[in-house]
N, C-alpha and C positions, 0 to 999 in steps of 0.2 A: 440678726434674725432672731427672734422670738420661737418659744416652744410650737409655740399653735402655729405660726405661717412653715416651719417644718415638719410637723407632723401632719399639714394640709397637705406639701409636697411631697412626706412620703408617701400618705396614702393615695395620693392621685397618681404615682407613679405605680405604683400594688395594684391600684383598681385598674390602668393602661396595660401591665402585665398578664394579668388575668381576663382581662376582656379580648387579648390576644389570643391567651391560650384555648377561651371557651366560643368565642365566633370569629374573629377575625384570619385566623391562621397565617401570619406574615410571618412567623417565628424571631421575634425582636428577641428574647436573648440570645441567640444565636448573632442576630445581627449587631447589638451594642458588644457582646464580648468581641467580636472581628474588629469592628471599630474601633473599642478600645485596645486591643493587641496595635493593631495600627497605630496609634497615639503614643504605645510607650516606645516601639521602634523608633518615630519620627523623633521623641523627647531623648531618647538613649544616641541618636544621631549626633544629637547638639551639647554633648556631655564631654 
């Protein structure tokens, strides 16, 4: 992965968060941190 196709994907992930918090109101970090708690449980399972 090259600088530029990751700093595309950061910033599209920044622009996704913020267009969240300013119209959409889903509350996605709320729902990635749940989901990611989720994931280390499952990963911490298989340890």
């Amino acid at each position: 992965m090259t600088n530029s196709i990751a700093l595309a994907l950061a910033l599209i992930v920044v622009g996704f968060f913020v267009l969240d918090a300013a119209v959409l109101h889903w509350n996605l970090p709320l729902l990635v941190g749940r989901q990611m708690l989720s994931l280390i449980e499952w990963v911490s399972f298989w340890r």
